[in-house]
C-alpha positions in Angstrom: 188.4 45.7 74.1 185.0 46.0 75.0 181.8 48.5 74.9 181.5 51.3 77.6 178.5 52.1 79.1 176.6 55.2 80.1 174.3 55.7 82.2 172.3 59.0 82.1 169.5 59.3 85.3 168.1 61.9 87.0 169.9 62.2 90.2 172.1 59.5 91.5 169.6 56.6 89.9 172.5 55.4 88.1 174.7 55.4 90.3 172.2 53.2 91.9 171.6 50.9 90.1 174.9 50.4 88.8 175.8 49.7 92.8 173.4 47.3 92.8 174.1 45.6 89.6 177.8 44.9 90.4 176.8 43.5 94.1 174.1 41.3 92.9 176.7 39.7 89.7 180.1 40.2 92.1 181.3 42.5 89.5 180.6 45.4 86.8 182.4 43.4 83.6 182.2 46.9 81.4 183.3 49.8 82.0 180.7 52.4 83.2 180.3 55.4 84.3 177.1 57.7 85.7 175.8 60.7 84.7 173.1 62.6 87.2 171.0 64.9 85.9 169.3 67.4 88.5 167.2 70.0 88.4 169.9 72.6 89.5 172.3 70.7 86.4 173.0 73.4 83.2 171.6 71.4 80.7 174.3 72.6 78.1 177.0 71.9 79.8 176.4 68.0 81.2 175.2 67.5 76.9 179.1 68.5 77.0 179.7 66.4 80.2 178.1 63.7 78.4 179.8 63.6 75.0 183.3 63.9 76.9 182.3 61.1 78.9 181.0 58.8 76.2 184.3 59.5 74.0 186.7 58.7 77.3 184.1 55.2 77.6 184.9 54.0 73.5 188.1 51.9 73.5 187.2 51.1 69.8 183.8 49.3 70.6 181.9 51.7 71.5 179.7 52.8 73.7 176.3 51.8 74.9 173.9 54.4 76.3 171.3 53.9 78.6 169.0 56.4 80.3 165.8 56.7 82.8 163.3 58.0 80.9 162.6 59.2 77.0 161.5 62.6 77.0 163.3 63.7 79.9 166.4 66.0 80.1 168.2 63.3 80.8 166.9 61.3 77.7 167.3 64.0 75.7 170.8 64.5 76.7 171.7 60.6 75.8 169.6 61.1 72.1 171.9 63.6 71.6 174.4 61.3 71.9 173.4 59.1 69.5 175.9 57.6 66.5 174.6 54.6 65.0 177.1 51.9 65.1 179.5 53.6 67.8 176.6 54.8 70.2 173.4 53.5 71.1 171.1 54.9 73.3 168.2 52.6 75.2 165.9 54.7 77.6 163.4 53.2 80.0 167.0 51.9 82.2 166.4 49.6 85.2 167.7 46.9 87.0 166.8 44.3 84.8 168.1 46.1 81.4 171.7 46.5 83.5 172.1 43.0 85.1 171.2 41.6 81.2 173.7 43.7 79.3 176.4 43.0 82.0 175.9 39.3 81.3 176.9 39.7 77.9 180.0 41.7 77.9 181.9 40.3 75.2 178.6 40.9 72.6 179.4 44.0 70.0 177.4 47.1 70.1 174.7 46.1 68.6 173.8 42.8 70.5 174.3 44.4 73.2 172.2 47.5 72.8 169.5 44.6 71.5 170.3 42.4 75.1 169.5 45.6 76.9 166.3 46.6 74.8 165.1 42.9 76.2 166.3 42.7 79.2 164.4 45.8 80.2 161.3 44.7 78.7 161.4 41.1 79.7 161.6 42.6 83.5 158.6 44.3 83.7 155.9 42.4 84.4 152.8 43.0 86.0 152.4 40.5 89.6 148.6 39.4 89.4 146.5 37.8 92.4 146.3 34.1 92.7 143.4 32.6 92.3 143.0 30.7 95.3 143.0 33.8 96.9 146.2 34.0 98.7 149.1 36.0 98.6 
């Protein structure tokens, strides 16, 4: 068994970057599914969408949540989710956060939600100017 993994995002980010994630590594080791939130969505119904989702995802480890932004619908709709010790949300999710937790897919909840945390914030960096000038 391992831990699923949600991702919440407004519109098809998720879908994106779970695409993009499983071409750059060859595969997607965990299961995972995408949930797009839209400005049209009903709100009450993908929090319903959601839960159904994240209970189909836990095969007895789990589930890891991840969404775009905290704050957001679609933020709120994964803090909703949240169950200490059988789902953790993360929010901020990009590319980096993904590619890290999908490298660790034998790691329990926990870890994992902590490899994700890190790998997210580890990848953002800010590119300053050389000094000689170029580039």
């Amino acid at each position: 068994m391992s831990v699923g993994v949600l991702i919440v995002t407004h519109n098809e980010l998720g879908s994106a970057l779970l695409e993009t994630a499983t071409r750059m590594l060859g595969c997607g080791p965990l299961v995972t599914e995408t949930l797009a939130v839209t400005n049209e969505s009903d709100v009450d119904l993908l929090g319903g969408q959601a839960a159904a989702m994240a209970a189909d995802l836990d095969q007895g480890d789990g589930v890891l949540v991840l969404a775009d932004m905290f704050g957001s619908t679609p933020g709120n709709i994964a803090c909703h989710l949240e169950h200490p010790g059988r789902i953790e949300v993360i929010t901020g999710v990009n590319l980096p956060m993904l590619v890290r937790v999908f490298n660790y897919p034998h790691l329990p909840l926990t870890e994992l939600a902590q490899k994700a945390f890190e790998g997210g914030r580890t990848g953002v960096l800010r590119v300053c100017p050389r000094e000689d000038g170029a580039g």
